[in-house]
N, C-alpha and C positions, 0 to 999 in steps of 0.2 A: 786768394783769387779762386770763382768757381767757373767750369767750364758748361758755359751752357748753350742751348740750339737759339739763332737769333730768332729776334723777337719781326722779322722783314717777314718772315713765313708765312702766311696765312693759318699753317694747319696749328703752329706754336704759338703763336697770337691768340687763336681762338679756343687751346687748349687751357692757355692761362686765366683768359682775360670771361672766361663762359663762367668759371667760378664765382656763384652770387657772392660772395665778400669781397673777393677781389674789384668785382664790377660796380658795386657800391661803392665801396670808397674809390675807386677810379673818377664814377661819375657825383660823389660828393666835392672832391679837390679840384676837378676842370670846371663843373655845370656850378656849384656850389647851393645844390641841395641832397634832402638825403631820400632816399628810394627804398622801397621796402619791396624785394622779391624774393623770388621761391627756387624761380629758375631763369637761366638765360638760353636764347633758344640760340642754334647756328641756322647758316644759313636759310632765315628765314623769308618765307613769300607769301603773297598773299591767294586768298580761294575766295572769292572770284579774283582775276587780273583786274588791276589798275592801270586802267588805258590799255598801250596795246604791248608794252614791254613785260615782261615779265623778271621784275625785280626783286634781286636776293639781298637780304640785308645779312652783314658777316654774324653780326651781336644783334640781338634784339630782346629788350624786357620792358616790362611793365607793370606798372603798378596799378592802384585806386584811381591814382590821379595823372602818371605821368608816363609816357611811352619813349624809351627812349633806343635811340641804335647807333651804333659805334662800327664803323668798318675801317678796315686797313688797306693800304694803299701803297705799294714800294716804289713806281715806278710814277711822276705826275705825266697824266699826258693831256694834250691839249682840253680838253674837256673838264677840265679833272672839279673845277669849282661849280659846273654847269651841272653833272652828273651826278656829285652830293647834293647840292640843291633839288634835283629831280627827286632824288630817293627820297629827301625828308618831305616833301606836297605830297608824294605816294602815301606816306606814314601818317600826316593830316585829310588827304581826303578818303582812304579810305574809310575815316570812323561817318563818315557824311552818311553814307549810305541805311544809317541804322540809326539817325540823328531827326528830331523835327526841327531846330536851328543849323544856321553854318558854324554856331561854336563848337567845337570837339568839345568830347567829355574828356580826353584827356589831353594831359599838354603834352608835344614834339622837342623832342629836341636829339640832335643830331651832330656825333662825334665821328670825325675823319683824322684818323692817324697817316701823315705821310711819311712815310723810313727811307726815302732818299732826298735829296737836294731838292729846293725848287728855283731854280737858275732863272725864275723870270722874276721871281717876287722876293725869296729869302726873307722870308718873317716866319717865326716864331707862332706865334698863334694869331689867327686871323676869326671875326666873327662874321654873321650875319645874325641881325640883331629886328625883330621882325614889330616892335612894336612900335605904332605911330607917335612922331613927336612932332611938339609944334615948329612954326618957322621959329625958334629961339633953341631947338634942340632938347628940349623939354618932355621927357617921354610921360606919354599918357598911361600908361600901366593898365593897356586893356588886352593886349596881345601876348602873351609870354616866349612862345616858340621859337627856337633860335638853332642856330649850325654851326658849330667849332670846329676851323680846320687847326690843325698841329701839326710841326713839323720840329723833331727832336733834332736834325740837324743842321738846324738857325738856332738854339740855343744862345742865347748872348747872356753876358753881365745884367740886362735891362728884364730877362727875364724874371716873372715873381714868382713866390711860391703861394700855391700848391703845386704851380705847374711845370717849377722846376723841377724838380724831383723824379715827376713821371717820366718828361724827356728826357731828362741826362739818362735813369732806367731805359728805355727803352734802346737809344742812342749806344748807350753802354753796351747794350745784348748783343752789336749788330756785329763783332768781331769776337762771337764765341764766346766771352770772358768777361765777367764782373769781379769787381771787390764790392762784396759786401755788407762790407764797413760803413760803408759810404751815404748810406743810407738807411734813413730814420723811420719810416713808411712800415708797419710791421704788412701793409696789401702787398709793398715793394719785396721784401722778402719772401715773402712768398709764392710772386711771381718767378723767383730766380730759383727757390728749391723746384717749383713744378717743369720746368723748362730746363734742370739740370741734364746735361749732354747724358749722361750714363739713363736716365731714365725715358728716355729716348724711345717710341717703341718702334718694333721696324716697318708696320707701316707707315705710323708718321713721319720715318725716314726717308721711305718710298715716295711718301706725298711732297717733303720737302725736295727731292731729286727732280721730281716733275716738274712743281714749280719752279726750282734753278731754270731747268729745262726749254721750260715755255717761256722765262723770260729772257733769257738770251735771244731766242727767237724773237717774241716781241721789239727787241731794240734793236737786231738786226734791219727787220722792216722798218721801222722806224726810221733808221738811221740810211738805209734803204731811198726812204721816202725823201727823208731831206736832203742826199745827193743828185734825186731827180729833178727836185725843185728849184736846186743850183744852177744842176746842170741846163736846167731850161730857161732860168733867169739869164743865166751868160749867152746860149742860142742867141737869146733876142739882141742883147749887148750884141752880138757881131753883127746882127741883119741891120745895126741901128747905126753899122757903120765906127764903133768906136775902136779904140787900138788897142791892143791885145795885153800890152805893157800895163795900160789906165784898167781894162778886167782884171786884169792878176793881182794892180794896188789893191780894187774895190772888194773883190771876193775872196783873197787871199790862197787862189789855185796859182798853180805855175803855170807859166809861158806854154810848157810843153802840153799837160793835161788842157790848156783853151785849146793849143791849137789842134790836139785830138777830135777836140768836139767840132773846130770848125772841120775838117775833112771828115766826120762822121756828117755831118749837116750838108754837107754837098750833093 
């Protein structure tokens, strides 16, 4: 077993996965073409802005032909499929601008790694697939650009490979410790030597502390958010006259916590 810093990190993620070999074969086994780069940039953005957001993409490289970017995700939150979506049209329209057609010269394509649960949807790998097909489902092979979400912890049996491999890897980082053994992938091993805990440096230690940090906070509010939206759902429940016994079935708070809120509502 080796002990190594998870792969949830932003800063270890981007320490690993910025390696043009590793990023190649990453995006050969998921996208299933091969990419010929030099470098992989971090947090990449663009000069001028697109539109009015100023959007950092974690991974981003490119080749002759193909543009692609990979970001990581630990936490899904509401937006989470809307806000990839955004970033890869940022990555397509900005070549417009230096374009006499609306083809890009290069093709998009867009990798979202999520490193926690997604408790609304739990799939494995999810696409958007952007080329037109007829009413028969028949794709026309005129559009190529597409968005890969992944989430290493849906994992299942129905999972296939390449893309097993990557997930149970990544999946595997997230409690410090791999075997491996386990894996065949010579980009996979050498994900696990460059991420080994001892090679650690101590800022990137510093940067994973912060990010702990800041995401406790995040889920606090979060979590925050969805007590107030309870709490306000049941308000109504009481002005709407129902009994206090039938809220505590439907929203699953106790007798005592309703009846706090109805003498706070008073």
């Amino acid at each position: 077993m080796k002990k190594v810093a998870s792969l949830q990190y932003g800063v270890i993620f981007k320490k690993a996965f910025c390696q043009p070999d590793i990023f190649t074969g990453f995006v050969r086994d998921i996208l299933g073409i091969q990419v010929h780069i030099e470098q992989v940039e971090t947090e990449k953005s663009f000069v001028p802005i697109v539109g009015k957001v100023n959007t950092r993409f974690d991974l981003f490289a490119e080749d002759v032909a193909n543009r692609i970017v990979v970001d990581i995700q630990h936490v899904r939150f509401p937006d989470h499929y809307d806000r990839f979506l955004h970033y890869h049209c940022v990555a397509l329209l900005e070549q417009v601008a230096n374009a006499k057609l609306y083809t890009p010269k290069l093709q998009v394509f867009t990798i979202v790694v999520l490193t926690s649960a997604d408790p609304y949807h739990q799939v494995d790998v999810a696409t958007i697939d952007f080329d037109p097909k007829d009413l028969k489902g028949r794709k026309l092979n005129a559009i190529p650009h597409r968005v890969v979400y992944l989430c290493p912890k849906h994992l299942n049996d129905d999972t296939p490979e390449p893309y097993r491999e990557w997930l149970q890897a990544i999946d595997d980082s997230l409690d410090g410790e791999v075997e491996e053994t386990d894996y065949q992938r010579p980009e996979i091993r050498r994900v696990f030597d460059l991420i080994e805990e001892d090679l650690v440096s101590p800022d990137e230690r510093a940067r994973m502390i912060d990010e702990y940090a800041m995401e406790l906070l995040r889920q606090d509010k979060y979590r925050e958010g969805l007590r107030e939206g309870r709490a306000e759902t049941i308000r109504n429940m009481l002005k709407a006259g129902l009994e206090v016994s039938l809220i505590a079935t439907i929203t699953g708070m106790s007798v005592e916590e309703i009846q706090s809120l109805r003498q706070t509502n008073k």
